[in-house]
N, C-alpha and C positions, 0 to 999 in steps of 0.2 A: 144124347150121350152125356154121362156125368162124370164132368174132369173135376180131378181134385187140384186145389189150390193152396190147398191148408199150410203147404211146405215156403209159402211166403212169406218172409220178414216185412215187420210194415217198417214203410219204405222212408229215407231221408228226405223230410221236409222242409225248406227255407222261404218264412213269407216275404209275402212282397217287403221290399224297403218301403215303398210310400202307399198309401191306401187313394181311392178302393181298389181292392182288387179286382185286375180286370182280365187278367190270363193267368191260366198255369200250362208250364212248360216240363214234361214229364218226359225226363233223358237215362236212355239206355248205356250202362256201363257195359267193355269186352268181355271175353272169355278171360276168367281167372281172377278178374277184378270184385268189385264190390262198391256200395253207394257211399263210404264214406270215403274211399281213395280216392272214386271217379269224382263226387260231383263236389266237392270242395275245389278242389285243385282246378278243375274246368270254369267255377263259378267266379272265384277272384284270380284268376290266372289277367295279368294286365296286358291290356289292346293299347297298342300305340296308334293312331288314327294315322300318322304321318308314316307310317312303316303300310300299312296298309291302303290308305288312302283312299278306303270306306268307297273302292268303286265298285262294280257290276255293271260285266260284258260281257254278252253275247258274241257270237262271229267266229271270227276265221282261227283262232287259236293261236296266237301268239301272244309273246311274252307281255307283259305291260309295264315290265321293270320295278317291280318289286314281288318276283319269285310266283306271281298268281300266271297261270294261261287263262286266258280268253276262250273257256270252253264252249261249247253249243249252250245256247238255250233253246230246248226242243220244243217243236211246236205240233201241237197235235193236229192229225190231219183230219179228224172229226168237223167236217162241217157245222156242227152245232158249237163247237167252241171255237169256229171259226174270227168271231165277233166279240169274243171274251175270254180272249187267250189269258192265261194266266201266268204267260214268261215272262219274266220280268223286264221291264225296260232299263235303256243306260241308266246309273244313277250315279251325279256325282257330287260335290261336295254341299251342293243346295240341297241334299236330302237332310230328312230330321236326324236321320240318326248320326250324319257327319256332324251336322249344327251341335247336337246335344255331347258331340265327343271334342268339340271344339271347343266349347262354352266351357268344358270338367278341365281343358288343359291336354297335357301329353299323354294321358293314359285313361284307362275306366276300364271296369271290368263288366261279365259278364250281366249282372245283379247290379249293377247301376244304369248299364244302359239302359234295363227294364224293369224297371223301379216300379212298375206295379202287375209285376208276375211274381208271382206264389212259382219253384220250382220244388219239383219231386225226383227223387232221385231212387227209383228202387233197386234191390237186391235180389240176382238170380239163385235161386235155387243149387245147391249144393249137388251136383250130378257127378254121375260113374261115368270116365270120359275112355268110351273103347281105342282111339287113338292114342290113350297116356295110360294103357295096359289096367284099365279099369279104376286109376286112381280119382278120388274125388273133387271136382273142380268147381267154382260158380260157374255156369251157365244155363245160356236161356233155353239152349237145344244143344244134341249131341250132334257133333261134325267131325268128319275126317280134313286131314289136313288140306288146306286148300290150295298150296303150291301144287302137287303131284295133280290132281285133279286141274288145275291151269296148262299144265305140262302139254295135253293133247292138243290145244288150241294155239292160236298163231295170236299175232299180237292184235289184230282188230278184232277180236271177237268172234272170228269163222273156224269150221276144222280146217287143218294142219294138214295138207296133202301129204309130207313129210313126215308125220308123227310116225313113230313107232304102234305097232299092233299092240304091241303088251300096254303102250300110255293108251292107245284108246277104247284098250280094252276097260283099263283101271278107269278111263273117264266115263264110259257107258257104263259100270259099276255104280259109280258114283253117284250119275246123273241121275239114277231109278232107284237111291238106295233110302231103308225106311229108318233110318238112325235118325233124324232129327225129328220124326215125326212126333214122339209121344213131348218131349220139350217144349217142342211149338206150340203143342194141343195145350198145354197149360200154361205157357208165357200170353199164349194170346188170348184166353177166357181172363187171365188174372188182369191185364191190359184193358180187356173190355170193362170189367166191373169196374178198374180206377179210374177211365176216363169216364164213364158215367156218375162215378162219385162228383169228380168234377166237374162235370155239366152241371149238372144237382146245383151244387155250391154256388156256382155261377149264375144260379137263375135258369136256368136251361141253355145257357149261352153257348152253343158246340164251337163256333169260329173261338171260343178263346181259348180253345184249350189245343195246344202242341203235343206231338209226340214224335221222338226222334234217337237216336242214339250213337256209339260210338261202333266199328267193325262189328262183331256177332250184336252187340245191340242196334247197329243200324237195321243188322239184317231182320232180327226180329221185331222191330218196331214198324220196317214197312210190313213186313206178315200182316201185322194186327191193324193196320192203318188200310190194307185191301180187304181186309174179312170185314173193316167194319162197317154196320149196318144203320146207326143214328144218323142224326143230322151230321153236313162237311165237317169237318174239324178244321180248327184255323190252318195249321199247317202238319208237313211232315218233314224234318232235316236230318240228313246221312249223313256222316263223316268216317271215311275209310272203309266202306261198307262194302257188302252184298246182297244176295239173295240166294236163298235155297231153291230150287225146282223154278230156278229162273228159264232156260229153254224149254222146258213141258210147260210152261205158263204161256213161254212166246209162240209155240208151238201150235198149241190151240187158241191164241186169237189168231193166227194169218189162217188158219184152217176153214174157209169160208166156203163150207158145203152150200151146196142151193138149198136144199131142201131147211137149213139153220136159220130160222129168224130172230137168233142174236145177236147183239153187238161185239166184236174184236172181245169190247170190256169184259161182257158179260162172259164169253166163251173162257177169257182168261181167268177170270173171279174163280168161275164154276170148276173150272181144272185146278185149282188150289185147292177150293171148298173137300172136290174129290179127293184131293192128296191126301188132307190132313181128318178127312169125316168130318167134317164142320157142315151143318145144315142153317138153312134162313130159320131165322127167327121172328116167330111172329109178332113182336113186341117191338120189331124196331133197333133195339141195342144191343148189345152182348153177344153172346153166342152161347152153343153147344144145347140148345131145345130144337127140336127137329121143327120144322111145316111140312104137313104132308104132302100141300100143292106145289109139288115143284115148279108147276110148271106158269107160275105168277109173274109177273115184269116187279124185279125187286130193285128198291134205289140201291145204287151202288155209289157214297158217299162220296170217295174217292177221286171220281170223275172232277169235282168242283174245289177239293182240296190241293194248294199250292204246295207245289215239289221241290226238294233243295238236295244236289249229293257236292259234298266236298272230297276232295282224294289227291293224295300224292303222287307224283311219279314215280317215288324212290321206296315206294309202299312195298318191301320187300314182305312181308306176312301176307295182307291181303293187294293181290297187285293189282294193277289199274285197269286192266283187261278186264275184273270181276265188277268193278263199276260200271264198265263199259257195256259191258252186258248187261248191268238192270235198266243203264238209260235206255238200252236198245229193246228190253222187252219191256218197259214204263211204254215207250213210243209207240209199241206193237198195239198196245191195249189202247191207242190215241189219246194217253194222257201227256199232259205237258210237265217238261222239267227241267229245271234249271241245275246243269250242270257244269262244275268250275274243277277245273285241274293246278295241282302247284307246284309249279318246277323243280323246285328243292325239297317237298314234302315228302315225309318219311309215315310209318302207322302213328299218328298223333293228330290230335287236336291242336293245329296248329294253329297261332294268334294270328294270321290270314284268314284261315277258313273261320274261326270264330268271328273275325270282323265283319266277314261276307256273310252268315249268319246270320247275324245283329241286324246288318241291311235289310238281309232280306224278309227278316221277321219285322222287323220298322215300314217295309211295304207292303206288308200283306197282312200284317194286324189291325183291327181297330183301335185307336188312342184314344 
């Protein structure tokens, strides 16, 4: 399949502060945004380590007084990562990254915590957005709005006994609708080539390189983080996000014909790869060249790559039920993922979630 790409601005780059470079962290700005609004303001936006308190916790969900809940950290039920789960443990002020926010004083930003990450901040594509009567908007894909489509569902993420026929009608619409398709086909070929630019760079280094972004970039950067076919990549961090054809993904991993000798994973992958026409690639990276052996055991990356979603309660655009939802099809496919909720969080990048961030990328990167 030949997707074009050409419609890519090359994308906002800030090197490392201190050399060598040993990561690049490649973040997805929302719908409507752009790379030089988002990733300035996200990059020196200042962490107070005492407002935050640079902790990470799994468990029961409560408050921990200062505005974070104590979300799940989900643990996959894959026997093979039985023994090398990749949830994150407590972590508290003895972690490096508290040390190093303690050593700077009251504050540090995003770009000094990580003093030898190169970040990249690309720019979506200028789209006709059918929900805004065809006007032109940045984004990574075309979406309808995503309150009315939440409408049908109850708040833990099941249907709504209650719902109205017309909401679930508008949500089975929704659910099987091919509007984001051609967006994705291109945010996530353009995605594949930058993170292999930066493997390149790196020496071949796939753990250094992140990808992750903010609401529609969160959603599209896990897209391109389950299509992808290279070596794990260090990590993948959401903030305020979702997922497109999250339940047809969940769908077909619990779908455990006899006769299927796939994994959860693979069945999930594969129900994507269909959605969007994305075929394996015989080279390993990228995507959109067909193999014609489907029927081959392909690495699926992902599996060994560290999971992060941040999200607010008060996230009145994308509301918390739609995260909840990717942690619950993430879990389906028996990957693991650390997921944190913030009492007071609204759709933003808030200096909590970027703190927890920082953590979690301090324990899952190489230094």
């Amino acid at each position: 399949m030949d997707i074009d790409i050409s419609g890519f601005a090359r994308p906002l780059t800030i090197n490392p502060q201190s050399q060598p470079h040993k990561h690049t962290i490649i973040l997805l700005h929302g719908r409507g945004s752009n790379s030089t609004e988002f990733g300035p303001a996200l990059l020196f936006k200042p962490l107070r380590a005492h407002r935050s308190r640079l902790h990470v916790n799994g468990g029961s969900g409560g408050s921990n007084g200062n505005g974070s809940i104590n979300s799940s950290n989900s643990k996959a039920t894959n026997p093979r990562n039985s023994t090398n789960s990749r949830s994150a443990h407590n972590t508290t002020s003895n972690s490096p990254a508290a040390a190093y926010y303690h050593r700077r004083g009251s504050s540090i930003t995003l770009r000094e915590a990580l003093p030898h990450a190169k970040f990249i901040f690309p720019t979506a594509v200028s789209l006709h957005a059918k929900a805004l009567d065809g006007c032109a908007v940045n984004q990574w894909f075309d979406n309808w709005p995503l309150a009315p489509m939440v409408a049908s569902w109850n708040y833990s993420g099941t249907p709504s006994s209650s719902s109205s026929s017309s909401s679930s009608a508008y949500s089975n619409q929704k659910d099987n609708d091919t509007l984001p398709i051609p967006g994705l086909q291109q945010t996530v070929r353009f995605l594949h080539d930058l993170i292999q630019t930066e493997i390149d760079e790196l020496g071949g280094d796939a753990g250094g390189v992140v990808i992750g972004g903010f609401s529609q970039g969160s959603a599209a950067s896990l897209i391109a983080a389950l299509l992808w076919e290279g070596e794990s990549l260090g990590a993948w961090v959401g903030m305020s996000g979702w997922m497109p054809f999250a339940r047809q993904i969940q769908r077909a991993a619990e779908d455990e014909a006899a006769a299927d000798p796939n994994t959860a994973l693979q069945r999930g992958v594969d129900k994507l790869r269909n959605i969007l026409d994305f075929h394996h690639v015989s080279s390993g990276a990228g995507a959109g060249s067909c193999d014609e052996d489907s029927t081959r055991e392909v690495q699926i990356p992902i599996e060994h790559t560290p999971l992060f979603m941040a999200h607010g309660l008060k996230d009145d655009k994308a509301p918390i039920i739609l995260s909840r939802m990717v942690r619950s099809c993430l879990e389906s496919l028996h990957l693991d993922i650390q997921h944190k909720e913030y009492e007071y969080g609204e759709h933003e990048c808030s200096e909590e979630a970027l703190c927890d961030v920082v953590n979690f990328l301090w324990e899952k990167l190489r230094h």
